[in-house]
C-alpha positions as CSV (number, residue, x, y, z in Angstrom):
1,X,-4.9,7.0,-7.7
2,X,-6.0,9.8,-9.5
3,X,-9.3,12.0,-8.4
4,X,-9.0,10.1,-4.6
5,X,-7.2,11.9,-2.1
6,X,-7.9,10.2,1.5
7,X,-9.0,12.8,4.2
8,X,-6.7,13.5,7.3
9,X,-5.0,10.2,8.8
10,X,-6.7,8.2,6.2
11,X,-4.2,5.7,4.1
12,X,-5.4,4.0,0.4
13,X,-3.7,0.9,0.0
14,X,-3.8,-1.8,-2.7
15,X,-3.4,-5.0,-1.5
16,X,-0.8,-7.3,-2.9
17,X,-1.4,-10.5,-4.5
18,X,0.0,-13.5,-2.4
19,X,1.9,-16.2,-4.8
20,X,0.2,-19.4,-5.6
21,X,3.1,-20.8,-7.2
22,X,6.9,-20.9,-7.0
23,X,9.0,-20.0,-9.4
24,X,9.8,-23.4,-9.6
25,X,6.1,-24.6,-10.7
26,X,4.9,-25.6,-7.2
27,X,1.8,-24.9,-6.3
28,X,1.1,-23.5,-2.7
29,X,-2.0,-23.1,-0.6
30,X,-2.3,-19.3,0.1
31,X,-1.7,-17.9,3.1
32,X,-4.4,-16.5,5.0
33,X,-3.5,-14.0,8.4
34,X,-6.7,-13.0,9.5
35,X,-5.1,-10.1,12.0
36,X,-2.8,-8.6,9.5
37,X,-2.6,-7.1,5.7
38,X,0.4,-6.3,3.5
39,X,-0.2,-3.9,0.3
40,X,0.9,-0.9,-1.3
41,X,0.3,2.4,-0.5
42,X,-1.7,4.2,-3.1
43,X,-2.7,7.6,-1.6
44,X,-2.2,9.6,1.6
45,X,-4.4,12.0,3.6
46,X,-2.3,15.3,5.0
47,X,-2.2,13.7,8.0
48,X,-2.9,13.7,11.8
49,X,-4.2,16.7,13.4
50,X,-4.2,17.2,17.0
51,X,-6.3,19.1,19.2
52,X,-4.4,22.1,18.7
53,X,-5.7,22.1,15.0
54,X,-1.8,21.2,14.2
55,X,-1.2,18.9,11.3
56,X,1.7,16.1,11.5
57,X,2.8,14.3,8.5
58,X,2.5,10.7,7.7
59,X,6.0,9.3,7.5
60,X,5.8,7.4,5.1
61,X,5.1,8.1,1.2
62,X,2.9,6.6,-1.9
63,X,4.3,3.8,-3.3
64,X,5.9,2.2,0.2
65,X,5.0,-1.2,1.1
66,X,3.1,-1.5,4.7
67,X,1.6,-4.1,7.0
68,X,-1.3,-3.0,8.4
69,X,-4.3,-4.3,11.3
70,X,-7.3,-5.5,9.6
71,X,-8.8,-5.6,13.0
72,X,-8.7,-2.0,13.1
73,X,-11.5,-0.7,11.0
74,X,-10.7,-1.6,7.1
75,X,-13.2,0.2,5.0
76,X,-13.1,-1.4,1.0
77,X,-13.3,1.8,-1.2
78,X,-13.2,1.2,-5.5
79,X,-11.2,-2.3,-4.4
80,X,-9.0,-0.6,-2.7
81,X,-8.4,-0.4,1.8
82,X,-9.0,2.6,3.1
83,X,-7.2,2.3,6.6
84,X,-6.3,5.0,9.6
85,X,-2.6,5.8,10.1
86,X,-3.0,4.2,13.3
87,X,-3.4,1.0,12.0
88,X,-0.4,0.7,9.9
89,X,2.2,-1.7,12.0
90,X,5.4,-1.5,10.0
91,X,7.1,-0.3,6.4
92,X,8.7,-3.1,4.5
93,X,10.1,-4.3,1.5
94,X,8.4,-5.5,-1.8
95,X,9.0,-8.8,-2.0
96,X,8.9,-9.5,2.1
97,X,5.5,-11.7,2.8
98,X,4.2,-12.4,6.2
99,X,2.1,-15.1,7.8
């Protein structure tokens, strides 16, 4: 996202759109996992400082997909989730979906 740079441990992720239909023509009902997310990551902050004043990277990069804690503190920024580092509970593949 250009002009938006997250401060610190801060992570900008779009969320992704959960299928309504197969590929086959079924309809589904949507999924709906009130403790967890699963999007894109859009932007990264520079990371985690300590109380040292060091800063660690975030290991992972823009464009990596994530599943992250919505209990955690999800703040809704331009339509966008706007999430600590702390939050995010694992790095995964595109097309996996959870439930």
């Amino acid at each position: 996202m250009k002009g938006f740079k997250p401060y610190g441990d801060c992570v900008m992720i779009e969320a992704c759109k959960q299928k309504d239909q197969t590929s086959s023509g079924i309809y589904i009902k949507p999924k709906d996992n009130p403790h967890y997310g699963n999007g894109q990551v859009v932007s990264i902050g520079a990371g985690i400082l300590d109380e040292k004043g060091k800063v660690f990277p975030i290991e992972f990069k823009e464009g990596d997909y994530i599943i992250y804690d919505k209990r955690q503190g999800v703040e809704v920024v331009m339509g966008y989730a706007l999430v600590k580092v702390q939050s995010i509970v694992a790095i995964i593949d595109k097309n996996t979906e959870i439930s």
